[in-house]
N, C-alpha and C positions, 0 to 999 in steps of 0.2 A: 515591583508589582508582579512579574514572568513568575517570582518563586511562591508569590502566594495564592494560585490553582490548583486546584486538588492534583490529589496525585493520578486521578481515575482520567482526569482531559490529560495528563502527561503518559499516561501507557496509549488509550486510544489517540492520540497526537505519532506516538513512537509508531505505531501500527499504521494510522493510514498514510507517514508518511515513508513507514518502509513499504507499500503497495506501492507508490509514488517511485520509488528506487527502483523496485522490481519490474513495474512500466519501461522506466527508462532503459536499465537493464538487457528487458525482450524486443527493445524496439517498437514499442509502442508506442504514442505521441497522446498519452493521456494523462492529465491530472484529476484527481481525487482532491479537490479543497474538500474544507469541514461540511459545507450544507448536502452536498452527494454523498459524501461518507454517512454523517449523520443518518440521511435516506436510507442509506444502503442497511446500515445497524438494523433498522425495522422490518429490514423486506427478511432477514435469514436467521437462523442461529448460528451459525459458524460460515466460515470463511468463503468454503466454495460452494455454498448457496448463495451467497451475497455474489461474488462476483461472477457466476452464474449468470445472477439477475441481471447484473449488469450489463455482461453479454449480450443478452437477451433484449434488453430495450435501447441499449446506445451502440451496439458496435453490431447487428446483427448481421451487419455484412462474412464477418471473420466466418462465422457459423456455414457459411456455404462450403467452407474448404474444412474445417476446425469443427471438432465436436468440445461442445463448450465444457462437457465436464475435463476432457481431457485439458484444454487451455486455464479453465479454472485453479486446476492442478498442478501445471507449470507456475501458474503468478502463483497462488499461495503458498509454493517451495521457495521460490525466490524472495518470495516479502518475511517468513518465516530466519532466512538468512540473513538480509540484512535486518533485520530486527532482533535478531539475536547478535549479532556483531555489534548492533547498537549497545543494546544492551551490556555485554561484554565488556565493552569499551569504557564504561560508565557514562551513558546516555543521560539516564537519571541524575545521575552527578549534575551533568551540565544543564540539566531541566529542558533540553534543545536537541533535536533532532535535524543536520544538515542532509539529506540524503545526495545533496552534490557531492560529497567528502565520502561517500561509501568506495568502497575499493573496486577500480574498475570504470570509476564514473568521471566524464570527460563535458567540460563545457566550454561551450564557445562554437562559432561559425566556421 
């Protein structure tokens, strides 16, 4: 069933779940499920208008230390990374995206 979804949910799948990496990555304690993500796709055309916005209505705290295009900048260097490592990798191949398995990335208490 997993192999027969378009291929268009398996790139944005690969994308929001390397943002998801790049969170974990910068120390941030944030996940992006589908229905946010989704949201997010309508609020921007591109990356760091989206998480821009995001900024802007769920974390506005950072904003008092952090100028959000500069932090928007950061995540989408890092999801960019690991989304291209994905990809590399043959991400597509596996139709699955683990961003625990990204290089770097450490789980457990």
């Amino acid at each position: 069933m997993i192999d027969e979804l378009p291929i268009q949910y398996w790139n944005s799948e690969t994308e929001r779940n390397a943002y998801n990496a790049a969170f974990y990555e910068l120390g941030f304690r944030w996940h992006w499920d589908r229905e946010i993500y989704c949201q997010l796709l309508r609020e921007g055309h591109d990356g760091i208008e989206r998480v821009s916005h995001y900024l802007n209505t769920h974390q506005p705290h950072l904003l008092r230390a952090y100028d959000a295009k500069f932090l928007a900048e950061v995540i989408e260097q890092k999801k960019e990374e690991h989304q291209k490592r994905e990809l590399d990798s043959g991400a597509m191949k596996r139709r699955y995206f683990n961003w625990a398995e990204t290089r770097g990335a450490e789980l457990g208490a």
